[in-house]
N, CA and C atoms as an extended XYZ file, in Angstrom:
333
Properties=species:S:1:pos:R:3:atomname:S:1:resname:S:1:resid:I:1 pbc="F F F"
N         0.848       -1.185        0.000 N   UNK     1
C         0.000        0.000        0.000 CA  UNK     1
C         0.886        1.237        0.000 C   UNK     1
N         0.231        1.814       -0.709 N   UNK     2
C         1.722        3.377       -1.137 CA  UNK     2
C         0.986        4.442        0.352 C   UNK     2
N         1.984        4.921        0.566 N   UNK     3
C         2.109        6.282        2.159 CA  UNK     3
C         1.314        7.022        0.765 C   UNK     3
N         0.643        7.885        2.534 N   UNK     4
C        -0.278        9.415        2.023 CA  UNK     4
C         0.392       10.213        1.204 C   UNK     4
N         1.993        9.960        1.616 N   UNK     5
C         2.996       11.028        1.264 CA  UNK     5
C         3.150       10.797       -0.501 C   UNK     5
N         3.857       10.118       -0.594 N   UNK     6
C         4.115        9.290       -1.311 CA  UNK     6
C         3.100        9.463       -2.473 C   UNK     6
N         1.957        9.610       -2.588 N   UNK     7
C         0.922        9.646       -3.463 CA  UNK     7
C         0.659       10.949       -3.593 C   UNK     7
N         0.864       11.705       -2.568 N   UNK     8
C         0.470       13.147       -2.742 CA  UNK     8
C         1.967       13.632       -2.854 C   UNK     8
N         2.999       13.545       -3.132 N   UNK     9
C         4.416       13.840       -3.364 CA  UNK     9
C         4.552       14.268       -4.971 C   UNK     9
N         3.971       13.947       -5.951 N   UNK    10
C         4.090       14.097       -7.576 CA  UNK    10
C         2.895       14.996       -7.290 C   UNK    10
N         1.842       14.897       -7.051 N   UNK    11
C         0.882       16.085       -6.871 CA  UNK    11
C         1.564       18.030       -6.437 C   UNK    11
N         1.760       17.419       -5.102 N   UNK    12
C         2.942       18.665       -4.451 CA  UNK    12
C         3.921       18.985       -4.702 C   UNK    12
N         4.171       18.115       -5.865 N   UNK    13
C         5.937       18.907       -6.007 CA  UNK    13
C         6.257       19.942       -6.160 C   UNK    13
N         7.530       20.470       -5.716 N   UNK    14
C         7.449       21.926       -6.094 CA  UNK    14
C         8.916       21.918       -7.638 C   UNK    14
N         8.645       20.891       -8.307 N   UNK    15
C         9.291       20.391       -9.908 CA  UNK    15
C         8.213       21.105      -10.803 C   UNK    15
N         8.575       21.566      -11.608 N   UNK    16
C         7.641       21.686      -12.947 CA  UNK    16
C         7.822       20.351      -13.521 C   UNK    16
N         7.014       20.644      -15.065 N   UNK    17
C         6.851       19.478      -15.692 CA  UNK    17
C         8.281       19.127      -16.493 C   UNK    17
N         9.462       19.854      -16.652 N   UNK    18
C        10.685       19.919      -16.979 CA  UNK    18
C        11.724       19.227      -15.922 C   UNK    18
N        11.373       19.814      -15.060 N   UNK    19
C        12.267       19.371      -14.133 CA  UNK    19
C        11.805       18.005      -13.656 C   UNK    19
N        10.147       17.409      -13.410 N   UNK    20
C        10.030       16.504      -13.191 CA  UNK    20
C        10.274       15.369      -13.957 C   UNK    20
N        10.989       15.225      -15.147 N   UNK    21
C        10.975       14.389      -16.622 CA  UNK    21
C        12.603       14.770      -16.085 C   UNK    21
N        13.436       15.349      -16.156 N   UNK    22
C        14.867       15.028      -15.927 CA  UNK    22
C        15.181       14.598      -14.578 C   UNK    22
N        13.665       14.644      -13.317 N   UNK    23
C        14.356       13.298      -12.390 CA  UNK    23
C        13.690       12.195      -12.220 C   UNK    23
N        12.866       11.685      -13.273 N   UNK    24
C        12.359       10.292      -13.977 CA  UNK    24
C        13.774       10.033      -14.703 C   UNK    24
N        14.624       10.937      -15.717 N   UNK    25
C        15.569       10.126      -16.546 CA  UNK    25
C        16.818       10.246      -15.853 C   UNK    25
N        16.805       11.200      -14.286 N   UNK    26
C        18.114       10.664      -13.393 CA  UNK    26
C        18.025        9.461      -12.398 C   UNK    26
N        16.785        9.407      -11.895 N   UNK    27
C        16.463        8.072      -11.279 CA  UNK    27
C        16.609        6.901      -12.321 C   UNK    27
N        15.872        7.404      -13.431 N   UNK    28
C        16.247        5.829      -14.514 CA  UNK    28
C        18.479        5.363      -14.322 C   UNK    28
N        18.637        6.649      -14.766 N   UNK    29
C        20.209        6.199      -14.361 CA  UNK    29
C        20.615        5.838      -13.144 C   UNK    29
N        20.778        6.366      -12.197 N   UNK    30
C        21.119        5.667      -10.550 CA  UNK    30
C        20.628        4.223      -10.862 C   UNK    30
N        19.187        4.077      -11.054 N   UNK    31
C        18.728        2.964      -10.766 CA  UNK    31
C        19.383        1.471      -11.400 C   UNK    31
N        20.463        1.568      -11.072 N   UNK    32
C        21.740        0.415      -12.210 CA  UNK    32
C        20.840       -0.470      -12.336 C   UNK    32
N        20.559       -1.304      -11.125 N   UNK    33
C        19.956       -2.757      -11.695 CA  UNK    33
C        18.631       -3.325      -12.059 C   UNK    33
N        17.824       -1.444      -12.438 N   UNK    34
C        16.583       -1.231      -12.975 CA  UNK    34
C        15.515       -2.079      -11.938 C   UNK    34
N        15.465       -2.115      -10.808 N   UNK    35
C        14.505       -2.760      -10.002 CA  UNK    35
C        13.629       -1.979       -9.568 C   UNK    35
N        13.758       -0.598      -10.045 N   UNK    36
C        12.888        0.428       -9.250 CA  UNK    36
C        12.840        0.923       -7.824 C   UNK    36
N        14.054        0.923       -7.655 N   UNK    37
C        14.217        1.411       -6.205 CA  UNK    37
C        16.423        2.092       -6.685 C   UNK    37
N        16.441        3.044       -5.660 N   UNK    38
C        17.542        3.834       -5.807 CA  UNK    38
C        18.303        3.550       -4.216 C   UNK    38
N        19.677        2.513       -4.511 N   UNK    39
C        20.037        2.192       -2.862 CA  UNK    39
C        21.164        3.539       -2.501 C   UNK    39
N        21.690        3.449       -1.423 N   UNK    40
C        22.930        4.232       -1.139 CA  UNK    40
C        23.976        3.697       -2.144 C   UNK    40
N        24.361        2.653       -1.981 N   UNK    41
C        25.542        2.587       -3.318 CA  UNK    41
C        25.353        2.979       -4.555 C   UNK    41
N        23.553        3.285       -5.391 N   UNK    42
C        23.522        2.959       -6.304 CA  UNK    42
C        23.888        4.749       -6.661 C   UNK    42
N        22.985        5.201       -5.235 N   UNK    43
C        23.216        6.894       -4.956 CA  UNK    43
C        24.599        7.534       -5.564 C   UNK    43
N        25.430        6.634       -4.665 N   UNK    44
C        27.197        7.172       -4.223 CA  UNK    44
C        27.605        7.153       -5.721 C   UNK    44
N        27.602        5.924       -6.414 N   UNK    45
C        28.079        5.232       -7.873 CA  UNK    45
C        27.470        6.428       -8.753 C   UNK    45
N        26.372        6.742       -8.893 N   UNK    46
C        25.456        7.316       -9.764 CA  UNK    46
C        26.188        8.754       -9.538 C   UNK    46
N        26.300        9.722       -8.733 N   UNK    47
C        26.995       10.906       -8.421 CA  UNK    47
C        28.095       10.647       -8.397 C   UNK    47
N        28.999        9.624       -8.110 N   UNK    48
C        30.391       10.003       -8.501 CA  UNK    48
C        30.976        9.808       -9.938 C   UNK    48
N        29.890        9.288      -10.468 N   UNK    49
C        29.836        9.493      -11.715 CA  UNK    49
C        29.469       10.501      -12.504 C   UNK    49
N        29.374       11.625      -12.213 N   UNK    50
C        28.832       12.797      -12.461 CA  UNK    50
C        29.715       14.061      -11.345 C   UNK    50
N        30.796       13.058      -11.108 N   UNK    51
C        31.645       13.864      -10.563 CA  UNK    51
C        31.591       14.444       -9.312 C   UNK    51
N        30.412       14.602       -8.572 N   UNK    52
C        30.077       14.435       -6.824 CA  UNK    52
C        30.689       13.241       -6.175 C   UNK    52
N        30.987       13.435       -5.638 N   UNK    53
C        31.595       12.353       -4.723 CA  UNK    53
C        31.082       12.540       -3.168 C   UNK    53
N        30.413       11.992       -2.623 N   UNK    54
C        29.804       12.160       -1.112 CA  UNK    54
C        30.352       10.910       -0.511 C   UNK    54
N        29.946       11.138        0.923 N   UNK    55
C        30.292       10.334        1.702 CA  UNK    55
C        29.272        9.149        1.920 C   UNK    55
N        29.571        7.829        2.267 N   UNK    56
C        28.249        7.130        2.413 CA  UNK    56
C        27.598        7.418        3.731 C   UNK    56
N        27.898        7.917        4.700 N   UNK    57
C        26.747        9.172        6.090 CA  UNK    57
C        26.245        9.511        5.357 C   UNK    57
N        26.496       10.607        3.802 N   UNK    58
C        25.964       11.513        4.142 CA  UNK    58
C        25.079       11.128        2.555 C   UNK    58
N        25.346       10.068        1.983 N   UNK    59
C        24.313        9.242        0.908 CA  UNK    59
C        23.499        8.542        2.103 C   UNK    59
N        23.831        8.046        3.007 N   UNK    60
C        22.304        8.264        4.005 CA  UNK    60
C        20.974        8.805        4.435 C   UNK    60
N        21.773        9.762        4.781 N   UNK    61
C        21.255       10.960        4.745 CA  UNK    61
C        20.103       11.459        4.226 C   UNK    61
N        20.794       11.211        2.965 N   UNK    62
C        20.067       12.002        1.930 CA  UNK    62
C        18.615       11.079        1.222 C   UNK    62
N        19.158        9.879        1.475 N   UNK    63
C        18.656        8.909        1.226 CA  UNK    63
C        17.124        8.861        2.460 C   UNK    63
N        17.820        9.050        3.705 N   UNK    64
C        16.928        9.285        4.926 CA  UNK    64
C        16.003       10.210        4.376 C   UNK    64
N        15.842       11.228        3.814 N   UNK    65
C        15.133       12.201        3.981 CA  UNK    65
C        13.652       12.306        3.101 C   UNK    65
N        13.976       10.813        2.461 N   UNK    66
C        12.488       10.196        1.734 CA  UNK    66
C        11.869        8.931        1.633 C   UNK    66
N        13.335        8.160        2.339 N   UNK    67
C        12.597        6.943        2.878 CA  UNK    67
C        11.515        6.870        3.486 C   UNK    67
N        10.342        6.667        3.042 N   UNK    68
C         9.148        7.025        4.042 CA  UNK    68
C         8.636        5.212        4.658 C   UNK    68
N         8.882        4.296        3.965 N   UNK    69
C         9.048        2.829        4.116 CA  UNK    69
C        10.174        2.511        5.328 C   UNK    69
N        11.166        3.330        4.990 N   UNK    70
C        12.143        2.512        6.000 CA  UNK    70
C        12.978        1.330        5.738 C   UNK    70
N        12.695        1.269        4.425 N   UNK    71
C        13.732        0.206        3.699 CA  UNK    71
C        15.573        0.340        3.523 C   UNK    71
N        15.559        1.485        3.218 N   UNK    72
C        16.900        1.897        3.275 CA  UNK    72
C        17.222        1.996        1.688 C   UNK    72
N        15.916        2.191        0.919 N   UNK    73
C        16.697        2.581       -1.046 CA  UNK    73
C        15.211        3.403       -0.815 C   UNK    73
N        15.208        4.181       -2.634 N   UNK    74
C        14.211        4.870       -2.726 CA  UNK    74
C        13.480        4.510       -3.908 C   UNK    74
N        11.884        4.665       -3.586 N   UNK    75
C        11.362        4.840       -4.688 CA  UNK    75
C        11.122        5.936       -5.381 C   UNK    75
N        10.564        5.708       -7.000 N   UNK    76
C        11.124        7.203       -7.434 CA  UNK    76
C         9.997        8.176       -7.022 C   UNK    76
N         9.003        7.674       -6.190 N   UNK    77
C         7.819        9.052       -6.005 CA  UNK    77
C         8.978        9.030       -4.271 C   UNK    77
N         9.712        8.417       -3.535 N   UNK    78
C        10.371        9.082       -2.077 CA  UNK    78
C        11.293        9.681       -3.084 C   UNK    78
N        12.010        8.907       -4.019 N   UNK    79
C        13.276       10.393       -4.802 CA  UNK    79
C        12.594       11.289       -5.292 C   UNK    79
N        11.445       12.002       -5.582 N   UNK    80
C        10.776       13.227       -5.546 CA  UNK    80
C        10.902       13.920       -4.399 C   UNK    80
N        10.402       13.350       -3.273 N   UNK    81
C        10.128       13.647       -2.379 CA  UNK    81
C        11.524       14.795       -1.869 C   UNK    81
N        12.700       13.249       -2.395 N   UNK    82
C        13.968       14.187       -2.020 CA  UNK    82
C        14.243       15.226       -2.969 C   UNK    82
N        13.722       15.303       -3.749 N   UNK    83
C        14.106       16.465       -5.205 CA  UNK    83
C        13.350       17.573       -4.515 C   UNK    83
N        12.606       17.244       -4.291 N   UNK    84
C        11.853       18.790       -3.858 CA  UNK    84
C        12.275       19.043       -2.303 C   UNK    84
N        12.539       18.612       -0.874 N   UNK    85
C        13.075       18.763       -0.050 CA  UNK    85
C        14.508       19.461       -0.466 C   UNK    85
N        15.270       19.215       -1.861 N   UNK    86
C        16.465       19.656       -1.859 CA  UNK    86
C        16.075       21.270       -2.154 C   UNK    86
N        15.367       21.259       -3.217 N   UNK    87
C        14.489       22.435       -4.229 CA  UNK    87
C        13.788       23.417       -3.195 C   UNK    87
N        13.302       23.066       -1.939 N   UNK    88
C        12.959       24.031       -1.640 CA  UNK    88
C        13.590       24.583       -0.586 C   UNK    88
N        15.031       23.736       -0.173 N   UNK    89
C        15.844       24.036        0.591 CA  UNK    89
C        16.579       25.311       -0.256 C   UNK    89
N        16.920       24.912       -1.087 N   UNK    90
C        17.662       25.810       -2.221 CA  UNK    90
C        17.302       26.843       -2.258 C   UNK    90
N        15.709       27.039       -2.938 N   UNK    91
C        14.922       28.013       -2.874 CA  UNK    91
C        14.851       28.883       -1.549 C   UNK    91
N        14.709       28.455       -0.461 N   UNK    92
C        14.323       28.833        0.536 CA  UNK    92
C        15.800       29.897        1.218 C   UNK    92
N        17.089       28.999        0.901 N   UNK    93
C        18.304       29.659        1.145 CA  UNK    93
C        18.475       31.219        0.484 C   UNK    93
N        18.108       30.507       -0.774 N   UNK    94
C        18.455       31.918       -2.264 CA  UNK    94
C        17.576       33.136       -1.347 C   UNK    94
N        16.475       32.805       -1.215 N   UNK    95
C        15.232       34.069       -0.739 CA  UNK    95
C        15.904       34.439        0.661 C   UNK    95
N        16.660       34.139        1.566 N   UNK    96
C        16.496       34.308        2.687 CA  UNK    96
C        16.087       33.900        3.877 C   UNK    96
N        15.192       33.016        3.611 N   UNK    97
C        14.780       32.012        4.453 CA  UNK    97
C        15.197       31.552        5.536 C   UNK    97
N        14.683       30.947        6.799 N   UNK    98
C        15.232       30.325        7.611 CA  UNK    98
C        14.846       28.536        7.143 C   UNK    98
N        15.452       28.031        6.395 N   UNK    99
C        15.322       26.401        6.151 CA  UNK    99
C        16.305       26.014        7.197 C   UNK    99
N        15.613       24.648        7.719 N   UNK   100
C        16.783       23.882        8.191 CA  UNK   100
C        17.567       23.430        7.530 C   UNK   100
N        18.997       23.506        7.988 N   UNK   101
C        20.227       22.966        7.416 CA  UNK   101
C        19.781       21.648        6.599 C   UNK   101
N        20.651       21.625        5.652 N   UNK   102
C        20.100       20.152        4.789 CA  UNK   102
C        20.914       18.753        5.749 C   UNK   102
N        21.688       18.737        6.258 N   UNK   103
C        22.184       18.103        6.766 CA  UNK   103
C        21.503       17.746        8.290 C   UNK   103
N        20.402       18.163        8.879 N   UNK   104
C        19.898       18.053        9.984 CA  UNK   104
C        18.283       17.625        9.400 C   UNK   104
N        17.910       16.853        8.578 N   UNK   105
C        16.631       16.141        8.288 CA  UNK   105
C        16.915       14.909        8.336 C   UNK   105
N        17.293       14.329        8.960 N   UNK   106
C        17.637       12.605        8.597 CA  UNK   106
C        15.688       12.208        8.975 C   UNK   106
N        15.726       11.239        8.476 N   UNK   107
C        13.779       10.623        8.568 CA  UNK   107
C        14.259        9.394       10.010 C   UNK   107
N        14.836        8.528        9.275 N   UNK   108
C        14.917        7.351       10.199 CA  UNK   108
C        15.920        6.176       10.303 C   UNK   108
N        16.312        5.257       10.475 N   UNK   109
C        17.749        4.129       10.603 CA  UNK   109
C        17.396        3.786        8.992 C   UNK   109
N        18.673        3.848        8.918 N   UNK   110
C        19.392        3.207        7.563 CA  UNK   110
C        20.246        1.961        8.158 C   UNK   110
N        19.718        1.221        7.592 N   UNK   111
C        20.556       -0.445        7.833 CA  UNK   111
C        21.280       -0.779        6.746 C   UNK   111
């Protein structure tokens, strides 16, 4: 059964219809072994391939912040979830905003 979130996450995004179609065809890439889910390694591999290089904490992390299952990979409506948590962090910085640090949202244990 899909979370409230989760279903209402592509509804709420704060992606246009541009931006939401280039992170359908960046999730298609991460997603190496096409199972439909995005793990921390597949995270780390996928960005350091694109020349980011993170730490695996902090591909946790990041990973944490849309796991809404608790599995420890993502699906691509929780990697929305994280696209727009990043997007309106961004946004929110640029304007002035008080956002919380991106680094202080973790959701829950990563195993």
């Amino acid at each position: 059964m899909e979370n409230s979130r989760n279903s209402s996450s592509l509804r709420e995004s704060y992606l246009d219809e541009k931006e939401l179609q280039k992170t359908q065809e960046l999730f298609a890439k991460l997603d190496v072994d096409k199972n439909g889910f995005i793990t921390i390694t597949e995270l780390q591999k996928g960005l350091s391939a694109k020349g980011l290089r993170i730490t695996t904490e902090k591909a946790k992390r990041l990973v944490g912040r849309g796991d809404d299952d608790l599995d420890g990979r993502l699906s691509f409506q929780e990697f929305v979830t994280v696209m727009n948590v990043l997007k309106r962090s961004t946004a929110t910085s640029i304007s002035g905003g008080k956002a919380q640090p991106r680094d202080s949202l973790p959701r829950g244990p990563i195993t």
